[in-house]
C-alpha positions as CSV (number, residue, x, y, z in Angstrom):
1,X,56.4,142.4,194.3
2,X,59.7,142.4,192.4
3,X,60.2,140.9,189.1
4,X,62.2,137.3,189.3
5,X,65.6,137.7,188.2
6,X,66.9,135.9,184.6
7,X,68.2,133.3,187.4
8,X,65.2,132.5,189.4
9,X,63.3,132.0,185.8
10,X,65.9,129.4,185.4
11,X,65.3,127.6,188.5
12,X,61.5,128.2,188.6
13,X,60.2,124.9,188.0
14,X,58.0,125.4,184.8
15,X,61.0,126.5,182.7
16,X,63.0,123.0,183.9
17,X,61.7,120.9,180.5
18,X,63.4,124.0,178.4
19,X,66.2,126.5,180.1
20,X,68.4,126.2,177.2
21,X,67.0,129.9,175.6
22,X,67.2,131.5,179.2
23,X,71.2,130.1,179.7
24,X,71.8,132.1,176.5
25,X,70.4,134.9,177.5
26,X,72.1,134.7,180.8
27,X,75.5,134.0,178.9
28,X,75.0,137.5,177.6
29,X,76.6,139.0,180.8
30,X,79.4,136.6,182.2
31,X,79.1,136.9,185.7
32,X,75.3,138.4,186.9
33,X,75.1,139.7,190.8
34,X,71.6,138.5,192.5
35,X,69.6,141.1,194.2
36,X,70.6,138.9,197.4
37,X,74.6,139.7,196.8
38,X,74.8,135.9,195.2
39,X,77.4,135.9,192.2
40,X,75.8,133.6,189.2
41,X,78.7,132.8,186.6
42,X,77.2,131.0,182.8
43,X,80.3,131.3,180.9
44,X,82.7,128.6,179.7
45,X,86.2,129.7,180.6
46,X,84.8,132.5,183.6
47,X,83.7,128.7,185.2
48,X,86.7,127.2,184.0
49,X,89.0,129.4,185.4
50,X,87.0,129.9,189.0
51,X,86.9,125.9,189.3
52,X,90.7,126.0,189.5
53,X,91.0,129.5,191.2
54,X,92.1,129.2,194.4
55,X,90.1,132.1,196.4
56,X,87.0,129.9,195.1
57,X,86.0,128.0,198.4
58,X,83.9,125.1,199.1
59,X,83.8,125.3,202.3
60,X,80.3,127.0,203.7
61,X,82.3,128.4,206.7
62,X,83.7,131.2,204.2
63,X,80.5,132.5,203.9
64,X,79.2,135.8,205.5
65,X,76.5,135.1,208.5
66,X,73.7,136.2,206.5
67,X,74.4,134.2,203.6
68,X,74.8,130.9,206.0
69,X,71.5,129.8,204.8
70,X,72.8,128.6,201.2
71,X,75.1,126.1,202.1
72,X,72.6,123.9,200.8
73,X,70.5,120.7,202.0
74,X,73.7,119.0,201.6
75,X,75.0,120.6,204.1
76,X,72.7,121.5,206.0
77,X,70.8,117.7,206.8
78,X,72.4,116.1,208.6
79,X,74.4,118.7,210.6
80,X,75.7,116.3,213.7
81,X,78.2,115.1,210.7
82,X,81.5,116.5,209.7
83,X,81.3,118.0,205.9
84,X,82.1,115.7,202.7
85,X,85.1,116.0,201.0
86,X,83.5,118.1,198.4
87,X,82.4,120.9,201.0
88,X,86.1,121.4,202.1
89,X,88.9,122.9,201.2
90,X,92.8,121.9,201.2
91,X,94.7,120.5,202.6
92,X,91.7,118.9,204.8
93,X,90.1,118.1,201.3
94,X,93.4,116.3,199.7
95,X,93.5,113.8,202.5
96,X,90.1,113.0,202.8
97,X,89.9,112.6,198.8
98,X,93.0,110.7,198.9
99,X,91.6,108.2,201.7
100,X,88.7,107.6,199.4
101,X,90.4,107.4,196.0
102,X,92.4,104.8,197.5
103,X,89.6,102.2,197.5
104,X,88.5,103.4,194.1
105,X,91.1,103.5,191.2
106,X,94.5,104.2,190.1
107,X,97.2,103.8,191.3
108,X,95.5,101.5,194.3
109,X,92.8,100.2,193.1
110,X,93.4,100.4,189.0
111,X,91.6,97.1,188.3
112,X,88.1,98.0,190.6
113,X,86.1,99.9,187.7
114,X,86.9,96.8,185.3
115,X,85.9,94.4,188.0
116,X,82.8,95.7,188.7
117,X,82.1,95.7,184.8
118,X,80.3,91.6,184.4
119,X,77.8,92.8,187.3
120,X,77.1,96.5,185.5
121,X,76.2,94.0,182.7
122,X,73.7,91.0,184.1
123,X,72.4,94.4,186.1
124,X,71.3,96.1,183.2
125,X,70.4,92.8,181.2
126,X,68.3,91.6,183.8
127,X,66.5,95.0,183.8
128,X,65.6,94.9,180.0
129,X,64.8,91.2,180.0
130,X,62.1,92.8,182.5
131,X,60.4,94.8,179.6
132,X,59.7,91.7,177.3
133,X,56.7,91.2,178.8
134,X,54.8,94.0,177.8
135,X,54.8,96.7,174.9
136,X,55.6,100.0,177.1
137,X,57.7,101.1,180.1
138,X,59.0,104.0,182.5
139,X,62.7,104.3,181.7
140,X,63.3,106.3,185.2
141,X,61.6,103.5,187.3
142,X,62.2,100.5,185.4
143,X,66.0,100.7,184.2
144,X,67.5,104.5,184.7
145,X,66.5,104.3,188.3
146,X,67.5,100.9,189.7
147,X,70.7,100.3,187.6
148,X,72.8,102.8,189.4
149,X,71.5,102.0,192.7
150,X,72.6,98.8,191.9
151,X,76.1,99.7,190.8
152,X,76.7,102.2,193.4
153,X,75.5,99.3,196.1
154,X,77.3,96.6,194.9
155,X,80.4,99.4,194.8
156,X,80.1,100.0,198.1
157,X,78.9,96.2,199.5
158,X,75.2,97.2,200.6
159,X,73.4,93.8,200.2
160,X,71.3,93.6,197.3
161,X,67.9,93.0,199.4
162,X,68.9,96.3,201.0
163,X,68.6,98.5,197.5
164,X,65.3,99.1,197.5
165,X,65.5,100.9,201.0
166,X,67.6,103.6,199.4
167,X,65.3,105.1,197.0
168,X,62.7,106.0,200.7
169,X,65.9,108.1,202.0
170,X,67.8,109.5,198.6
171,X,64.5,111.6,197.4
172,X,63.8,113.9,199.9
173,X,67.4,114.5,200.6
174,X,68.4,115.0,196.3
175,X,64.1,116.5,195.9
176,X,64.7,119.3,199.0
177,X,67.3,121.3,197.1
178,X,65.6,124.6,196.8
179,X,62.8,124.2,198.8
180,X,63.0,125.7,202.2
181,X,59.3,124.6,204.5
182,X,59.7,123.3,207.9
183,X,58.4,120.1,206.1
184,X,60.6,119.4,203.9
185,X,63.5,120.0,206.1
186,X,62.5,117.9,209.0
187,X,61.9,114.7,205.8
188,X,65.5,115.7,204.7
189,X,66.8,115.9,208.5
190,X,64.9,112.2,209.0
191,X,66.3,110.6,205.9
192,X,69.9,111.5,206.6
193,X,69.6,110.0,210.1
194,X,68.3,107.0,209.3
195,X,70.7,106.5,206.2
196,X,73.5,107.5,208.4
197,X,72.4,104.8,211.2
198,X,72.3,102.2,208.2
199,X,75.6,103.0,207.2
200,X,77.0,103.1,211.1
201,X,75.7,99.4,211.6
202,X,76.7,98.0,207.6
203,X,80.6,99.6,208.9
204,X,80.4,97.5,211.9
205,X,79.6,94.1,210.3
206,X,82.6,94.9,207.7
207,X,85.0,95.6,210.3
208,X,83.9,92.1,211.9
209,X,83.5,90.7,208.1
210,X,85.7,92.5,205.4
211,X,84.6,92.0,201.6
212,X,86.5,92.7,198.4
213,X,84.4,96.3,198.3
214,X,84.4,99.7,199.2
215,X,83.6,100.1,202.3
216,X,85.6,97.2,203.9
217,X,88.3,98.9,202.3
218,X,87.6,101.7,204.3
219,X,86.9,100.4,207.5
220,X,90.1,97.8,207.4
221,X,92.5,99.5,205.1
222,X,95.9,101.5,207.1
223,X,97.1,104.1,204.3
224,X,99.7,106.8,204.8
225,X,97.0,109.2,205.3
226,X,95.1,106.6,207.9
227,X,91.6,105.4,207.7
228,X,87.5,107.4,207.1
229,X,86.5,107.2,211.3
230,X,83.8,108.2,212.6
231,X,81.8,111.3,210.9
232,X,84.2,111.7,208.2
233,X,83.2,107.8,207.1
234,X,79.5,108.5,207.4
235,X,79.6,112.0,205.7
236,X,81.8,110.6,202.9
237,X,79.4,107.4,202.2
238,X,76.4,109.5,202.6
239,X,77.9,111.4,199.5
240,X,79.0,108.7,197.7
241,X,75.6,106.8,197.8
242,X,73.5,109.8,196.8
243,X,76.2,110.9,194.2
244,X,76.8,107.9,193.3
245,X,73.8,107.2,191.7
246,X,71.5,109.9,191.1
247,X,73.7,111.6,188.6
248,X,73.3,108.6,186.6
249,X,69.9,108.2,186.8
250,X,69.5,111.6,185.2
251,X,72.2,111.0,182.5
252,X,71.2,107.6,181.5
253,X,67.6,109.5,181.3
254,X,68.4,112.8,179.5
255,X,70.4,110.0,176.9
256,X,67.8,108.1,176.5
257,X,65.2,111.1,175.6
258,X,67.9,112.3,173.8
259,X,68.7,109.4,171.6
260,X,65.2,109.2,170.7
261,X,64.8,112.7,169.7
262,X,68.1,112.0,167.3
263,X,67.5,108.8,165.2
264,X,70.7,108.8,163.4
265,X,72.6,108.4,166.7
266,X,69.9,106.0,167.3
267,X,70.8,103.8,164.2
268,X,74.3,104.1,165.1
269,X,74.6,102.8,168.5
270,X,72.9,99.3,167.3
271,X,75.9,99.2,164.8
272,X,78.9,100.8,165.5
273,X,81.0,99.5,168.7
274,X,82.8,102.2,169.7
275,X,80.1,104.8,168.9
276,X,78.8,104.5,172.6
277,X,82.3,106.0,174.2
278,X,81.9,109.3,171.6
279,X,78.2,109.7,171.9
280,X,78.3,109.3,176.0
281,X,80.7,112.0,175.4
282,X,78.5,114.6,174.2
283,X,75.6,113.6,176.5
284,X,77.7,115.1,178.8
285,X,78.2,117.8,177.3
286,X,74.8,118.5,175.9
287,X,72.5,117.2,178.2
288,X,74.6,116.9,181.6
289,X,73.0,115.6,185.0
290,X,74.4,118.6,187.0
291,X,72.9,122.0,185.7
292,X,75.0,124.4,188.1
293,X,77.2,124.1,191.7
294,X,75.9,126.0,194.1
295,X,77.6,125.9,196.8
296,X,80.8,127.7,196.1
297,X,82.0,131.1,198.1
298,X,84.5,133.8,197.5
299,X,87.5,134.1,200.0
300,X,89.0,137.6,198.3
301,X,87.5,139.8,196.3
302,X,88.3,138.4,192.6
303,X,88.3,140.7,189.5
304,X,86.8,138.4,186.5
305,X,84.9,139.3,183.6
306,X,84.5,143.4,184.3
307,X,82.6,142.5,187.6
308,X,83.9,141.6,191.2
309,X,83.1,139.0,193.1
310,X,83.1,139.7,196.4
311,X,85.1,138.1,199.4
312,X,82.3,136.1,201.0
313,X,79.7,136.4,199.2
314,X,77.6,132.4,197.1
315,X,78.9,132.0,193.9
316,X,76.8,129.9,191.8
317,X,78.6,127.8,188.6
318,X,75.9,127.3,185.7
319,X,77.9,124.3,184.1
320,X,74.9,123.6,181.8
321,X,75.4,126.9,180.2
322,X,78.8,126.7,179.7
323,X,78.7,123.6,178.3
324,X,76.0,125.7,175.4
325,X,79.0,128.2,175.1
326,X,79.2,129.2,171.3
327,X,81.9,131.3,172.0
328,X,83.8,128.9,173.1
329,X,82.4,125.3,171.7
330,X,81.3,125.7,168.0
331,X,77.5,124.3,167.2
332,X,77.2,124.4,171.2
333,X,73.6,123.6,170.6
334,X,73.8,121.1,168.4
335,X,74.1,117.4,169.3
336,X,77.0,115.9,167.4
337,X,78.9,112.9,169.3
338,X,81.2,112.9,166.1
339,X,82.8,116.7,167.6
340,X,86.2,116.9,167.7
341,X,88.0,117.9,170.9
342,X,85.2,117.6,172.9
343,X,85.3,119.5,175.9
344,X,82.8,119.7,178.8
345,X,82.1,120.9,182.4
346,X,80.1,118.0,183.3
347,X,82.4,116.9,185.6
348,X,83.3,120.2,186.8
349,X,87.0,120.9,187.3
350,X,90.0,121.3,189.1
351,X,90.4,119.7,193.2
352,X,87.2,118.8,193.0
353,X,86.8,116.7,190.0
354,X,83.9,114.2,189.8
355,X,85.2,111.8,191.9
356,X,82.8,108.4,190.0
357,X,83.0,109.9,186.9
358,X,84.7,106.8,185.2
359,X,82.3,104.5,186.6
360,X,79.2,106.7,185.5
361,X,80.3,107.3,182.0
362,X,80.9,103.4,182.2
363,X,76.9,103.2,183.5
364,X,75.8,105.6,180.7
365,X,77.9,103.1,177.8
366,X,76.4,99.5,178.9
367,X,72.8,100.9,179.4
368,X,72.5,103.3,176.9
369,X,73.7,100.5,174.3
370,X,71.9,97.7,175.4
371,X,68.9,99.7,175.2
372,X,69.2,100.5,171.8
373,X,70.2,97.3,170.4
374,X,67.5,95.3,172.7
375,X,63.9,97.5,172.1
376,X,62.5,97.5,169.1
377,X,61.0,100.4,167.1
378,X,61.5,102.3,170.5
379,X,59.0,105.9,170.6
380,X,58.6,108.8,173.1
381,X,54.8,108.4,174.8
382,X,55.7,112.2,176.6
383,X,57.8,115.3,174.7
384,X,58.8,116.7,176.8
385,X,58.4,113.9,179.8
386,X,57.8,114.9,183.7
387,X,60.8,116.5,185.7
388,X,62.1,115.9,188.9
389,X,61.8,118.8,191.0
390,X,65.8,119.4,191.6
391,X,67.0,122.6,189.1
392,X,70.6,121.5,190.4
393,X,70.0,118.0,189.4
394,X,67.9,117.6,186.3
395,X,66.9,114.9,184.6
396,X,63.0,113.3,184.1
397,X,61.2,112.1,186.8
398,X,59.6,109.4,184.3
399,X,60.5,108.6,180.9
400,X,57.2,106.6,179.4
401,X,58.1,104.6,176.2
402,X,56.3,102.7,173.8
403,X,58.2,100.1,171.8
404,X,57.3,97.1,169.6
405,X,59.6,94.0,171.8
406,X,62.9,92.8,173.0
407,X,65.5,91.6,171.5
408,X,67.1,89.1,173.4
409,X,70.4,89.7,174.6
């Protein structure tokens, strides 16, 4: 039996707590070809420059036959349905994003972020007001996970009595990446479907019903570019809810563990207002949800970094690791929201551009803060904590803390 590659280390499950010493190792070689033809990229401006090159495809049609098998349980589940916006490419991609972002933010919507920003706050209030009772808590289950579900449902108009539904269908479709048994696809295949037929029946009662939300907008609204019908509504809801939220579990997670592994920013965020926007910042950048995009594919032959990427052929981002790029960020491993210029791949780049990111940086300020100024004498019970299976999306799968009370609000 072979040895694993310096990649499949990364993903293997027992390196998840700590892959920061194998990204620099992998960063020692720009662009590393998989013994399977895949193309694995770990360097700041090699993934800059391919997230805005346009032989770079998203679009899982572009790959060769026998690579059709990593598209990816995003793509895969759930097959009936027309590709998200994110697996396309333009000019099918521009429309549908521009369809979307119409319901979402500037110049249509500018004012929908800042409306949503009094419920963001009872949400997370209520959730901490939950932990006075008792002297120790799971950060994942009992604020990191239910906030952005809440967010992402109000967002969208999903009744709150329906939220706790989401969490039976989001794991095994966000939990299957990687994992390939007949078992865990058929769970991925059921969850889709029954999200989707959720979603289908919700649509209709907007139609009948319109809201101030996101999915009446949808489902009433006549723009240049027309309306989300049929698939192309499910498949772009499916991604929001699922994007939407589990990102921001992980962030307001890996900042939480992270502020209480660095006690000066700590002591900082109880005092200093405008500390949250800076320090939310480099959680980004240090500790992002998104390790690396997978599902990217070659559509010429592209000379970068002294290797050649074939036409065809995966190509795998490793945003984490670029965003630990000495070369190109100074004290990359170092947490310092205080950095000047701060510059991250968190996000990614380019046409594809995190389409919530405003509204989960917004997620990561209000809880983040209120959880610092609110729990008192606040200590890691696990270091490092439990991980959620995912290496695409990594964050803890609990978070047990001990703390001394609650502050009221």
């Amino acid at each position: 039996m072979s040895e694993p590659s310096l990649f499949q280390e990364i993903t293997d499950f027992g390196n998840r707590a700590n892959p920061w010493p194998l990204y620099e190792k992998l960063r020692s070689q720009p662009v590393w070809q998989e013994a399977d033809g895949s193309f694995v990229v770990s360097t700041f401006r090699e993934i800059y420059s391919l997230l805005h090159d346009p032989r770079i495809s998203s679009d899982p049609s572009n790959l060769l036959p026998e690579y059709a098998d990593k598209a990816g349980p995003l793509a895969q589940a759930g097959s009936n349905l027309p590709p998200s916006f994110i697996r396309t490419d333009p000019p099918r991609h521009d429309t549908l994003r521009r369809i979307a972002m119409r319901q979402f933010g500037p110049p249509h919507r500018p004012d929908r972020i800042d409306k949503l920003t009094p419920l963001l706050e009872d949400v997370v209030t209520r959730l901490i007001d939950g932990l006075a009772d008792r002297q120790q808590c799971d950060l994942v289950d009992d604020v990191a996970y239910p906030f952005p579900v809440a967010a992402i449902t109000g967002l969208l108009g999903v009744p709150p009595e329906d939220e706790p539904r989401f969490s039976q269908w989001v794991g095994p479709i966000v939990d299957s990446t990687g994992k390939d048994s007949p078992e865990v696809a058929q769970q991925r295949t059921d969850a889709f479907q029954q999200l989707g037929m959720y979603m289908f029946q919700l649509a209709q009662s907007k139609r009948a019903n319109p809201g101030d939300d996101m999915l009446s907008g949808f489902v009433t609204d006549d723009g240049p570019d027309g309306r989300l019908e049929g698939g192309d509504l499910f498949s772009a809801l499916i991604l929001l809810l699922i994007a939407g939220h589990e990102t921001t579990v992980n962030l307001i997670a890996n900042g939480w563990l992270t502020l209480l592994r660095h006690p000066e920013a700590l002591a900082r965020l109880r005092t200093e207002p405008d500390y949250a926007i800076r320090m939310v910042e480099e959680l980004l950048r240090y500790e992002g949800s998104v390790h690396f995009l997978p599902n990217r594919t070659a559509v010429a032959d592209i000379e970068i970094a002294g290797t050649t990427i074939r036409k065809g052929h995966p190509i795998v981002l490793v945003l984490a690791s670029g965003n630990r790029d000495t070369d190109c960020i100074p004290h990359a491993d170092r947490f310092d929201p205080d950095r000047p210029d701060n510059v991250h791949l968190a996000f990614g780049n380019g046409i594809h551009y995190c389409f919530g990111a405003p509204l989960a940086r917004l997620e990561a300020q209000l809880a983040l803060t209120q959880l610092a100024k609110r729990l008192q004498n606040p200590r890691l019970m696990a270091d490092p904590p439990p991980y959620r299976p995912s290496p695409v999306l990594r964050g803890p799968i609990h978070l047990p803390v001990a703390y001394d009370g609650v502050l009221p609000a």
